[in-house]
C-alpha positions as CSV (number, residue, x, y, z in Angstrom):
1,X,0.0,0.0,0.0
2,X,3.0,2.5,0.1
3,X,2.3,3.7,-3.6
4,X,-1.2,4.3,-3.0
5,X,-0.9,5.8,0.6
6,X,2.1,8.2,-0.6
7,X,-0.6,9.2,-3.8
8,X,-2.9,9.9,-1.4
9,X,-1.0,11.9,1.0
10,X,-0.1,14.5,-2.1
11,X,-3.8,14.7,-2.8
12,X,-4.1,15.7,1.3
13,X,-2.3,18.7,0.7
14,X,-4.7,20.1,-2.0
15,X,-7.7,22.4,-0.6
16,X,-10.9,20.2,-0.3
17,X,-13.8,20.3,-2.9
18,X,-17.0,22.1,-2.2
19,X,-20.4,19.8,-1.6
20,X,-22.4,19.8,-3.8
21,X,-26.1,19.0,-2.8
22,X,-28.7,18.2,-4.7
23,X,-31.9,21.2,-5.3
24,X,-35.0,20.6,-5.1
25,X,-37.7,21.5,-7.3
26,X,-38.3,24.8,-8.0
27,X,-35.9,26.1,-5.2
28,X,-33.1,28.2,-6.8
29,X,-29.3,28.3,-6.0
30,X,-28.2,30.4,-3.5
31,X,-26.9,33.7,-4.2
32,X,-22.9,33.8,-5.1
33,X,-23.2,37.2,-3.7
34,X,-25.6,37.5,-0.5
35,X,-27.3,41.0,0.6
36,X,-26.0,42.4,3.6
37,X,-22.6,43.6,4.4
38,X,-19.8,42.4,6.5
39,X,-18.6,40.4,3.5
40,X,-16.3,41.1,1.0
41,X,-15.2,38.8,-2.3
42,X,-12.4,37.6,-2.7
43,X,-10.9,34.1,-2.1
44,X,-14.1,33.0,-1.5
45,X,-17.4,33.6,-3.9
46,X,-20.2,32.7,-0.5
47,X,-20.4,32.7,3.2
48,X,-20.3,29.4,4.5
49,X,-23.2,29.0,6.2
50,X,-24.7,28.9,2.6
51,X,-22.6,26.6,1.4
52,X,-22.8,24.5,4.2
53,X,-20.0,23.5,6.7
54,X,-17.4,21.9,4.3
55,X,-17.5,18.5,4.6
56,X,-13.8,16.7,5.9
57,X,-13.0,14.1,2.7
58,X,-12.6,10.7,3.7
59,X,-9.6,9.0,3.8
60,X,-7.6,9.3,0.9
61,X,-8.8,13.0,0.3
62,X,-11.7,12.4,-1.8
63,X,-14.9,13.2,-0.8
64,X,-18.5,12.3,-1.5
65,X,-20.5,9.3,-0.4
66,X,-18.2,6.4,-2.0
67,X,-14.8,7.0,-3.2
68,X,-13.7,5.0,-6.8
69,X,-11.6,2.3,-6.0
70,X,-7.9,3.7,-7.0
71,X,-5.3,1.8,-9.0
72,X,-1.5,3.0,-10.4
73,X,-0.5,1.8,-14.0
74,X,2.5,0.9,-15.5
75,X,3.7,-0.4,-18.6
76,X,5.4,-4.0,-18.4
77,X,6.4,-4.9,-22.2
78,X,3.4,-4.9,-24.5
79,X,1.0,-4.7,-21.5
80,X,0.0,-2.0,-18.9
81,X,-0.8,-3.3,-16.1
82,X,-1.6,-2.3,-12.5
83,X,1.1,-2.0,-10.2
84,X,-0.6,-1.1,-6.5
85,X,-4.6,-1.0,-6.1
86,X,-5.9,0.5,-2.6
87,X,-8.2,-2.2,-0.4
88,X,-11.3,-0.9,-2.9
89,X,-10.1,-2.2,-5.3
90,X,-8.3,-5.2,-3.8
91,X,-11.9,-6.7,-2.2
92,X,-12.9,-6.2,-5.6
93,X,-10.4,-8.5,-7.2
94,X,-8.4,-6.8,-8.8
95,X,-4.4,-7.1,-7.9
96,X,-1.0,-5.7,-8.9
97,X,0.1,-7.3,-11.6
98,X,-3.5,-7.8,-13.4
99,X,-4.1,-6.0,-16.8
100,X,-5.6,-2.8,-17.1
101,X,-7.6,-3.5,-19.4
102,X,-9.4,-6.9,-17.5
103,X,-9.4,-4.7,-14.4
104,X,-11.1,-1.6,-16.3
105,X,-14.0,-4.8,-18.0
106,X,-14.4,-5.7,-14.2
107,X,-14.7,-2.6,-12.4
108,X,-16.8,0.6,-13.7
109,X,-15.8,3.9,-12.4
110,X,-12.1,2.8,-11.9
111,X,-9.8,5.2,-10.5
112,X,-6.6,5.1,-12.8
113,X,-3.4,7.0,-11.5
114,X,0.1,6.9,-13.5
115,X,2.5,4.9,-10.9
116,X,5.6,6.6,-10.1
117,X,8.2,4.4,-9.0
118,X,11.3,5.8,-9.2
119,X,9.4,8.2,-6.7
120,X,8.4,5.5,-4.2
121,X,11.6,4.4,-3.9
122,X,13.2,7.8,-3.1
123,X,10.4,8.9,-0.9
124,X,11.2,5.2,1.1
125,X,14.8,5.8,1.2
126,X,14.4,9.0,2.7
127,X,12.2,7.3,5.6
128,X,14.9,4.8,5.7
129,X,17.6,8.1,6.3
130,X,15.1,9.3,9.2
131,X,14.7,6.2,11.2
132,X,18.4,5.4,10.5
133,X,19.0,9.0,12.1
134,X,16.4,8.6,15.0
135,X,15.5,4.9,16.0
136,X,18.6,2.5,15.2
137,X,22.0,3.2,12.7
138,X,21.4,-0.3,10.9
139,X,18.5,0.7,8.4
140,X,18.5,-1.1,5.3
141,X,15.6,-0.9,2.2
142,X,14.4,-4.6,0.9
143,X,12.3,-4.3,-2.2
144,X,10.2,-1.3,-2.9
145,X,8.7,-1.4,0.2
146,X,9.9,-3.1,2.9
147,X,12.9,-1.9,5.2
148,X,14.6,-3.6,8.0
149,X,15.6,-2.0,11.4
150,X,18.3,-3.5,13.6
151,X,17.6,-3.9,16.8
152,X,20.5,-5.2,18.4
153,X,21.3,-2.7,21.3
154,X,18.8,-0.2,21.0
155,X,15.5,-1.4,21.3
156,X,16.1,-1.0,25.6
157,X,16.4,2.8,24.4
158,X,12.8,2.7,23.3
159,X,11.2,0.7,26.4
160,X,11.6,-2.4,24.8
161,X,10.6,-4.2,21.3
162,X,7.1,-3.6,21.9
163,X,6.9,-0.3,22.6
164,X,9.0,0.7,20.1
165,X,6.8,-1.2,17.8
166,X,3.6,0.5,18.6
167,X,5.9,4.5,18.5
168,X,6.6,3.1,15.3
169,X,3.3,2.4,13.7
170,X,2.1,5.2,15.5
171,X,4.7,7.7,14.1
172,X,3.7,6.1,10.4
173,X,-0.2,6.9,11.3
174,X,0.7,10.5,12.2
175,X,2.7,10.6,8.8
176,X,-0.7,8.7,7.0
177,X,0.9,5.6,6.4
178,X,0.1,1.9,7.3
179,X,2.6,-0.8,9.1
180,X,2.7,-4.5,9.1
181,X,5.4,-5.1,11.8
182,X,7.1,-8.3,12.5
183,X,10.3,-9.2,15.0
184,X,12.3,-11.9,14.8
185,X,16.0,-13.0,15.0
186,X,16.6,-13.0,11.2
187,X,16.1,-10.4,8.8
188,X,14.4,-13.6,6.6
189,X,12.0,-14.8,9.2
190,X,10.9,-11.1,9.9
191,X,10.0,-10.6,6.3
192,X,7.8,-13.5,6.0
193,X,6.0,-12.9,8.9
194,X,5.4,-9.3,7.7
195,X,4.5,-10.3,4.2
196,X,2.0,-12.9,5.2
197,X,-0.8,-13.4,7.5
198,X,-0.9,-14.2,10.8
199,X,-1.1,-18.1,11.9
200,X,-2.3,-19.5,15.4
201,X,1.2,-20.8,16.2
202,X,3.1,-18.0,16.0
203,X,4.8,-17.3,19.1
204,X,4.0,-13.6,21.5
205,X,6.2,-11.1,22.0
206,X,9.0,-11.7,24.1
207,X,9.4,-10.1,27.5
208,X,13.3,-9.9,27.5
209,X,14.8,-7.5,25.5
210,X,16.5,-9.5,23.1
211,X,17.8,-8.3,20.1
212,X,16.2,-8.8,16.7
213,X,15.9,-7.2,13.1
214,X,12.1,-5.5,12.4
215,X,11.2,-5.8,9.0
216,X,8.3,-2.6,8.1
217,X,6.2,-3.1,5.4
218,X,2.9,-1.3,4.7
219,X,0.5,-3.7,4.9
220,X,-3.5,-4.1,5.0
221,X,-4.0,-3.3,8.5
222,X,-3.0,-0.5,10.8
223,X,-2.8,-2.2,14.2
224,X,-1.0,-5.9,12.6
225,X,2.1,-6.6,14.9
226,X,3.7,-10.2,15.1
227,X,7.0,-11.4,17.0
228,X,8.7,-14.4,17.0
229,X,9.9,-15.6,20.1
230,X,13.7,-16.0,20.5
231,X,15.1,-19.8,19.1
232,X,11.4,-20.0,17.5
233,X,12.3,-19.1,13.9
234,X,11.5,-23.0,12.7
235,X,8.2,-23.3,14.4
236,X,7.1,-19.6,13.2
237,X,8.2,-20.1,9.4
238,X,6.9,-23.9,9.6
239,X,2.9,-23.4,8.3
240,X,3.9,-20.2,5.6
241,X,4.2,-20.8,2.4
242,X,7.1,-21.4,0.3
243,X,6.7,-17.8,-1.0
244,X,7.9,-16.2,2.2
245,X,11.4,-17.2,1.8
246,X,11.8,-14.7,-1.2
247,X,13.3,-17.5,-4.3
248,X,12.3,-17.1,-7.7
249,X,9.4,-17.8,-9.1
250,X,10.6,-20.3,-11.4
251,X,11.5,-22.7,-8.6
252,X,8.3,-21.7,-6.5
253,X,6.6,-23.4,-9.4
254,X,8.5,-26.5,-9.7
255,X,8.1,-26.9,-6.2
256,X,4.0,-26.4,-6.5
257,X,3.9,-29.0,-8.9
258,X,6.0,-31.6,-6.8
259,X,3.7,-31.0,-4.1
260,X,5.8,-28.9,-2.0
261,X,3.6,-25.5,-0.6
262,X,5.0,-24.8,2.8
263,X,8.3,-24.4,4.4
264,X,7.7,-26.8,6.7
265,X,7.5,-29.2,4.2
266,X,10.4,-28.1,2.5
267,X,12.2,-28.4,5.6
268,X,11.7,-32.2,6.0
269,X,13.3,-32.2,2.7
270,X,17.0,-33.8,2.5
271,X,19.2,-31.0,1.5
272,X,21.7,-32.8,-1.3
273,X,18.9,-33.2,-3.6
274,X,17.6,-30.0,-3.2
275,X,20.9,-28.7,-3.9
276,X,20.9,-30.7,-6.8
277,X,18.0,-29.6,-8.7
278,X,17.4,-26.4,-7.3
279,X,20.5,-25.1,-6.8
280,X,22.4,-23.7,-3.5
281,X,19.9,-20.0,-3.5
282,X,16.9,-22.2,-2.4
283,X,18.9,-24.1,0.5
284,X,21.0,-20.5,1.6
285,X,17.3,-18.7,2.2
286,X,16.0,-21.1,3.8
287,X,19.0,-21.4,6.1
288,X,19.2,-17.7,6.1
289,X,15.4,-17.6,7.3
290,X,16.3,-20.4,10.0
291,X,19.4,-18.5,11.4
292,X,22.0,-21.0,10.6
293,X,23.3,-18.9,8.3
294,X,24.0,-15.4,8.7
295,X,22.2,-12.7,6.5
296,X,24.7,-9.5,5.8
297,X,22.2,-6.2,5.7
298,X,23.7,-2.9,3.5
299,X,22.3,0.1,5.4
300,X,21.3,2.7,4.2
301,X,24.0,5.8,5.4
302,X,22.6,9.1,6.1
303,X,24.5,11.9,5.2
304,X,26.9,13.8,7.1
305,X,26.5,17.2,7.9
306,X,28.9,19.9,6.3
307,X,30.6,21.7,8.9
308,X,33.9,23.9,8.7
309,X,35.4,25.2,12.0
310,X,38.4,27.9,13.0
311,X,39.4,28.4,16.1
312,X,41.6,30.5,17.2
313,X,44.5,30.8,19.6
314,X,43.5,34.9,20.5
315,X,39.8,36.1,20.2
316,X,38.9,38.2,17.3
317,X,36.9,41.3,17.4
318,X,37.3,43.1,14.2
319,X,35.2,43.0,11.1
320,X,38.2,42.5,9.1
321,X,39.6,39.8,10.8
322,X,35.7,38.0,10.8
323,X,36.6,38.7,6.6
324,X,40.0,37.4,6.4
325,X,39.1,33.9,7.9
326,X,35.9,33.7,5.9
327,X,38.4,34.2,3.1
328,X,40.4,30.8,4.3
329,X,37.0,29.1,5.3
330,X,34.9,29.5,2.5
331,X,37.4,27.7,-0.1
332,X,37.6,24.8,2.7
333,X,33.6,24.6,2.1
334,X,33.6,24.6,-1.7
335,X,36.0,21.8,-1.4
336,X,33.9,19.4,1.0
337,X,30.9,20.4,-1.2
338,X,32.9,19.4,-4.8
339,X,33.6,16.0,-2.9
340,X,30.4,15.3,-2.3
341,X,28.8,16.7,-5.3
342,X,26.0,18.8,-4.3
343,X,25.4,22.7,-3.7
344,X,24.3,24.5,-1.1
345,X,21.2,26.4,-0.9
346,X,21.2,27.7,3.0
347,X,24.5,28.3,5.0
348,X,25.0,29.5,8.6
349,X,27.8,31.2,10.1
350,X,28.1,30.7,13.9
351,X,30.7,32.9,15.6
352,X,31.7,31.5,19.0
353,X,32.2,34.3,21.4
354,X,34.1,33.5,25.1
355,X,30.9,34.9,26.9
356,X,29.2,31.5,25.5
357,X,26.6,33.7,23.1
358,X,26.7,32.9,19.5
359,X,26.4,35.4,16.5
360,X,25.1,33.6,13.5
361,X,24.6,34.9,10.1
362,X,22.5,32.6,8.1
363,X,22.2,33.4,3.9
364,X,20.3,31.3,1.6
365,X,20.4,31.0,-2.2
366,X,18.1,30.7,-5.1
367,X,19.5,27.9,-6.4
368,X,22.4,25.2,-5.3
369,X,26.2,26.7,-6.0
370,X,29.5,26.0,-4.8
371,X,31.0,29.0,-6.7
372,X,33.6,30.5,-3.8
373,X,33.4,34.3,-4.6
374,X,29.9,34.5,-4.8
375,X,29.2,32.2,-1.3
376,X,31.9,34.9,0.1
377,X,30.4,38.1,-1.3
378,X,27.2,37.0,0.4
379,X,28.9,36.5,3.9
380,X,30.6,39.4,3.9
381,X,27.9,41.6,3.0
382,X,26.6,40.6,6.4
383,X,29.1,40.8,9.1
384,X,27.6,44.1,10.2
385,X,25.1,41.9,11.9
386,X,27.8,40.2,14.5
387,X,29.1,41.9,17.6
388,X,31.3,40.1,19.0
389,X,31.6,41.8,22.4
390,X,35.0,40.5,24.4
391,X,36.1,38.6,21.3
392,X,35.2,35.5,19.1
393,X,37.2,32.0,19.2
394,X,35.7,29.9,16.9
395,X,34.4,30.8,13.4
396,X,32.1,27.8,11.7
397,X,30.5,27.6,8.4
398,X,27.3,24.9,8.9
399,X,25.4,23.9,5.1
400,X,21.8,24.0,6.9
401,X,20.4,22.7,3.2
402,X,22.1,21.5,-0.2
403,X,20.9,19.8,-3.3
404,X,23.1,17.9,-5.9
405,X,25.0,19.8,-8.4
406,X,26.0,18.3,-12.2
407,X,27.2,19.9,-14.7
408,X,25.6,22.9,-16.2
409,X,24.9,23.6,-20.0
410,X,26.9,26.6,-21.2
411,X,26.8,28.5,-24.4
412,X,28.9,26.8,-27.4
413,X,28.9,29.8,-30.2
414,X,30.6,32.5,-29.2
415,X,28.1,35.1,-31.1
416,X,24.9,33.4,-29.5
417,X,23.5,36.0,-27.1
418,X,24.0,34.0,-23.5
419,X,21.0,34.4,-20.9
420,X,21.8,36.7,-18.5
421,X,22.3,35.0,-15.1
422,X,19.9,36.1,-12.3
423,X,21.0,34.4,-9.2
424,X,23.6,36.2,-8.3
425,X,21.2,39.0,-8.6
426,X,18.3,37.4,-6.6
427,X,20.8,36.0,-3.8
428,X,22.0,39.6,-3.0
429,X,18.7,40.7,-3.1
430,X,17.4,38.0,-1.0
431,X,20.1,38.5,1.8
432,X,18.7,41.8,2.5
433,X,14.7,41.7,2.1
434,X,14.6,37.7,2.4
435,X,13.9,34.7,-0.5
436,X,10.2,34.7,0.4
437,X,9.5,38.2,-0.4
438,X,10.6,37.8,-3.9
439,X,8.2,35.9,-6.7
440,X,7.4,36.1,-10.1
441,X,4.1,35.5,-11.4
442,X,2.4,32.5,-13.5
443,X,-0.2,32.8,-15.5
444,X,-3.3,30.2,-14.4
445,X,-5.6,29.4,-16.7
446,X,-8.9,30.9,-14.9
447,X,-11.1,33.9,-15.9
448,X,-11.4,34.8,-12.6
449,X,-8.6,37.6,-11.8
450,X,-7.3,36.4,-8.2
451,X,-7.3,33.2,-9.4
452,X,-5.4,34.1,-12.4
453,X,-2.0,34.8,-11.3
454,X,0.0,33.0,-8.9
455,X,3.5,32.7,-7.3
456,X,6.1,31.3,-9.0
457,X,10.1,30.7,-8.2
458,X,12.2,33.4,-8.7
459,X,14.5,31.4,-11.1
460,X,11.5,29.4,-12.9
461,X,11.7,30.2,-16.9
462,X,8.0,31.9,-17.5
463,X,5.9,29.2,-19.8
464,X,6.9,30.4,-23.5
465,X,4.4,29.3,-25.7
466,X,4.9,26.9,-29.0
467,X,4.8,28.5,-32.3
468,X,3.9,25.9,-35.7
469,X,4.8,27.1,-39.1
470,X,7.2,29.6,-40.6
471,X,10.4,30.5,-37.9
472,X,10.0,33.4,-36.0
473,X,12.8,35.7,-34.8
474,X,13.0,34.3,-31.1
475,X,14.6,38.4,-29.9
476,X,11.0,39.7,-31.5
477,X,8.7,36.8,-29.4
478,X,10.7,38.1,-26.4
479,X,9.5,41.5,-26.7
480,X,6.1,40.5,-28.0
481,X,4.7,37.3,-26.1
482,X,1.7,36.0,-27.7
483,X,-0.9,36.1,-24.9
484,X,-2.1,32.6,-23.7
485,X,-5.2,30.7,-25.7
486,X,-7.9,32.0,-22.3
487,X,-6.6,35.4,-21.8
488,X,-10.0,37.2,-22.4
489,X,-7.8,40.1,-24.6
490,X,-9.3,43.3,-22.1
491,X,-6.8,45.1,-20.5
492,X,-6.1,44.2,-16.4
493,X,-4.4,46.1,-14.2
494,X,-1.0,45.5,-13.3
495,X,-1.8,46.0,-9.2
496,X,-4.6,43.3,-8.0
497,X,-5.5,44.6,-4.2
498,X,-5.5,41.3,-2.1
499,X,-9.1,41.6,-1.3
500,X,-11.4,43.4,-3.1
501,X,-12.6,46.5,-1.3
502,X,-16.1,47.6,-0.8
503,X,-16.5,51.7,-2.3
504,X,-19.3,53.4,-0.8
505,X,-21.6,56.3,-2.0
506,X,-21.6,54.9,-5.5
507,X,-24.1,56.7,-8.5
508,X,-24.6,54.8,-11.6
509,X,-27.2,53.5,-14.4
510,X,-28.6,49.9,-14.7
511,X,-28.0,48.0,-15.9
512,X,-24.7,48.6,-18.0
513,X,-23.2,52.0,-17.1
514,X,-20.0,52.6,-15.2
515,X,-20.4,54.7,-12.1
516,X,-20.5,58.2,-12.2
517,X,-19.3,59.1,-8.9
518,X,-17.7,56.4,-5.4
519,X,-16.1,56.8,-2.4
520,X,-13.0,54.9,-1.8
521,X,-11.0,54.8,1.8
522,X,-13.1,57.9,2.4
523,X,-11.8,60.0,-0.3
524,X,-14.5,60.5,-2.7
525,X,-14.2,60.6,-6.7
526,X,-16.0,61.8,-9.8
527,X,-15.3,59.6,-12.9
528,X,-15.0,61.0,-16.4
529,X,-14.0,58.6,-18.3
530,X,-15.2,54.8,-18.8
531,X,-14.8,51.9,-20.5
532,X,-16.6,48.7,-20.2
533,X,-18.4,46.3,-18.9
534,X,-16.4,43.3,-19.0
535,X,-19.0,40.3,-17.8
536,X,-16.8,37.7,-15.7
537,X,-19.2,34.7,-14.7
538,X,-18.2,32.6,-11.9
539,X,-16.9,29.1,-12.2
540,X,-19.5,26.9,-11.9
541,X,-17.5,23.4,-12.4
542,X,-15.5,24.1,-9.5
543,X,-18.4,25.5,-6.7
544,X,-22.0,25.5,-7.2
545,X,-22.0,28.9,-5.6
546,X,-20.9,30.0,-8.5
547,X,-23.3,28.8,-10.8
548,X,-25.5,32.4,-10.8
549,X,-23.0,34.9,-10.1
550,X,-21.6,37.6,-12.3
551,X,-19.3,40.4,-12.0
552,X,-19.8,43.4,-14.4
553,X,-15.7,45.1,-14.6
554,X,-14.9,49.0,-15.9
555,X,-12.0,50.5,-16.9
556,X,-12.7,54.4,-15.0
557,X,-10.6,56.9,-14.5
558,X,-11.5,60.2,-12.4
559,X,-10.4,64.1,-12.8
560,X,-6.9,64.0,-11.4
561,X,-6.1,61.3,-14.3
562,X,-6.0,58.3,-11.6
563,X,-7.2,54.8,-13.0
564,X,-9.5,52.3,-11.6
565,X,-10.4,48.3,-11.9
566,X,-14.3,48.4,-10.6
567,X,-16.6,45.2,-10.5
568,X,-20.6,45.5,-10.0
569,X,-21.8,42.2,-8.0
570,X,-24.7,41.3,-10.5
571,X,-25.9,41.7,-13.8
572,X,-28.4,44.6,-12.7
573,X,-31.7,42.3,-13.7
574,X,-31.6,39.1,-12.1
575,X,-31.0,39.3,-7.7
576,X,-29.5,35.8,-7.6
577,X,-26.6,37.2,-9.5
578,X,-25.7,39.4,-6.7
579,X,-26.8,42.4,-4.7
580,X,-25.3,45.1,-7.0
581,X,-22.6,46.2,-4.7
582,X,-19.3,47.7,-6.2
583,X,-16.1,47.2,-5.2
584,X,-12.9,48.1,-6.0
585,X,-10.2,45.3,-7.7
586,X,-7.2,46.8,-8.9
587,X,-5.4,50.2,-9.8
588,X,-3.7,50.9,-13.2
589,X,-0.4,52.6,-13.1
């Protein structure tokens, strides 16, 4: 269930939809745009009490009454076929490894998802790094989703194996994720008595504290824990079948057809002829399983932090002896980070002073760099910021955050025109006013204007779009972008207020003239020029309280030349379109 439960918790983040409930005859759809004040539009098109209180989506972030059984594709050869199904689909029959198609001639209403494997498998390694960090050193991933945990020596640190069984599957709940947890004294036996279900001989958990590898695997059931008592791997393993001790399928099938379906029969077995026609991996997993033979584990290794210290025999106190050794530590950095080959995005400076109060100085980066000068620039820029009182000892540069680093494409004519480069740029910037206060914007594709625009990463290339036919001279496109296929063409305002606000006093026709005269923030204006209206209907396909309501935009602009983005609430003839307020969107200029 890993695939499906990590698809699921990226769906989580996403805002909920609205309810939709069903009308009854003859009543009409509430108002996007109720009389009254005390509201104003915005993020939201209704109050909630007339949409309802939102309802929490079940689990798995879908909501209505039944959610479509979910599956993730993949394309094996010739065939695609489904590679994880969540317990919908699986009480309907349908299985990894089945064809799409069959599953889609079984099951109406499927939920079909792309799989993503390469991403399940980073997203387990980097639980594997946490738990290696915070339960036990010895974490190592089996599969694509099964990891074992060593616990020789530490599970006493946790209050024993089964507490720190139940932290653990607790700690996966709080994260959304489901556990199958087994303990025994090989890494073999704990996988099979993960991987399959629970018999009525298998031993209890152990009151000593014995030491044992825990094999995790996300499994069916939240609160599914099994131990195997220490000695007991032989009378544990005896009723699975001859699948648990992971050989391959070929000899799983030769064994089926010689009668041969658990290990316990395959344990009565003479070893020689085994051996013989099966060859020595059959006979070293099963002795692997039954501890006679050892079972190496390759851990997974968590990375080191970067961290490059100075002390010093005499305290510093000067700003220009702070700059000198930034000058000797900075190189040091951009060496450890070349051996490692990654960049770093945030970096601390922590200046040690003898009163036992550190000065830190923390920069971070628009995107991952090694480059010395530029690192060193940055520093400097801000060792205003340290007072280092009696003195400072100990100068050390800490890389809070890095990313990997390849190579980077570079210009190979020498009269192509090279992009400028803005990160230099944006990093300086950033040092002083902070990385979150700087954005560019996206066009969304929305006719809605707050939901038009949104943030975007400084660095991100804006979306160019694709041209078909006859070349066109890439300096002139620059100049002249083409506007997107659902701009509506009328001209918008390059200031958008974050809420739209209310103007009062306002004198104008119905149903399609702009206002003659409003008061805005207090400060009342007479309008002598207009243009307009632009009709912008809400979108009904996303919230039903949007179905009915329309907002009427001008263009005004009043004696002292100052230009003005106005909306009417309303079409001025039907009252379920709104309540014919105005309000006040955005400022030209």
């Amino acid at each position: 269930m890993w695939p499906i439960e990590r698809l699921r918790q990226a769906e989580r983040h996403a805002a909920p939809p609205e309810p939709r409930e069903p009308a009854a005859a003859g009543q009409q759809h509430p108002r996007s745009v109720p009389r009254g004040g005390g509201w104003r539009p915005g993020a939201r098109w209704a109050r909630e009490d007339q949409l309802g209180h939102v309802a929490l989506p079940p689990e798995g972030g879908r909501s209505g009454e039944e959610s479509a059984p979910l599956v993730t594709s993949i394309r094996d050869g010739n065939r695609i076929v489904i590679a994880a199904a969540d317990m919908a689909a699986r009480s309907l029959g349908l299985a990894p490894g089945m064809a799409l198609a069959q599953a889609r001639a079984q099951v109406a209403g499927l939920d079909i998802r792309n799989a993503d494997p390469e991403g399940d498998r980073a997203h387990l390694a980097s639980l594997a790094v946490a738990l290696a960090r915070r339960w036990t050193p010895t974490v190592a991933i089996e599969g694509d989703d099964t990891l074992f945990l060593d616990l020789s020596g530490v599970a006493h640190l946790h209050g024993g194996e089964a507490q720190m069984a139940a932290r653990l599957r607790r700690m996966l709940a709080r994260l959304g994720y489901t556990a199958r947890i087994a303990i025994a004294d090989t890494p073999g036996a704990a996988w099979a008595l993960a991987h399959f279900h629970r018999h009525p001989g298998e031993g209890r958990a152990p009151e000593s504290q014995a030491t044992s590898p825990l094999a995790l695997d996300p499994g069916l059931r939240r609160d599914d824990e099994r131990w195997c008592a220490p000695g007991q791997q032989a009378e544990a393993l005896a009723p699975l079948p001859i699948e648990a001790l992971r050989i391959d399928a070929s000899a799983v099938e030769l064994l089926h057809r010689l009668g041969v379906t658990r290990i316990a029969q395959l344990t009565a077995m003479p070893r020689a002829p085994l051996v013989k026609r099966f060859g020595t991996g059959l006979a070293l997993q099963l002795d692997r399983a039954l501890g006679r033979l050892s079972e190496p584990l390759h851990p997974v290794v968590p990375p080191e932090p970067i961290a490059i210290a100075q002390r010093f025999a005499e305290p510093i106190a000067t700003a220009e002896a702070i700059e000198h050794w930034l000058g000797t530590l900075v190189p040091r950095l951009t060496v450890a980070l070349a051996e490692k080959g990654i960049g770093a995005t945030r970096i601390e400076l922590i200046a040690d002073r003898i009163d036992g109060v550190p000065q830190r100085i923390r920069i971070g980066l628009a995107r991952p760099s090694r480059d010395g000068a530029h690192l060193l620039r940055l520093l400097v820029r801000r060792i205003e910021q340290v007072e280092p009182g009696y003195g400072v000892d100990a100068l050390t540069l800490h890389v809070r955050r890095a990313l990997p680093l390849g190579a980077e494409p570079f210009t190979e004519r020498l009269d192509e025109e090279a992009a400028p480069d803005l990160a230099p740029l944006v990093d300086t910037l950033a040092t002083r006013i902070g990385l979150r206060a700087m954005w560019r914007s996206r066009p969304v594709e929305s006719d809605v204007p707050e939901r038009s625009v949104t943030r975007m990463v400084v660095l991100d290339p804006p979306a160019r779009p694709l041209l078909r036919g006859k070349r066109d001279d890439v300096r002139q496109l620059d100049r002249n972008p083409p506007l997107p296929p659902w701009h509506p063409g009328w001209p918008r305002p390059a200031r958008l207020l974050a809420r739209p606000e209310r103007l009062d006093h306002v004198m104008a026709e119905l149903p399609d003239h702009a206002p003659r005269r409003f008061t805005w923030r207090g400060q009342s204006h007479r309008v002598i020029r207009a243009d307009g209206p632009e009709r912008i209907q809400g979108e009904w396909w996303k919230r039903d309280a949007e179905r009915a309501s329309v907002r009427d935009y001008f263009r005004v602009e009043d004696e002292a030349g100052r230009r003005y983005w106005l909306f009417r609430s309303g079409d001025g003839e039907r009252a379920v379109t709104g309540d014919l307020s105005w309000y006040l969107h955005g400022v030209f200029g």
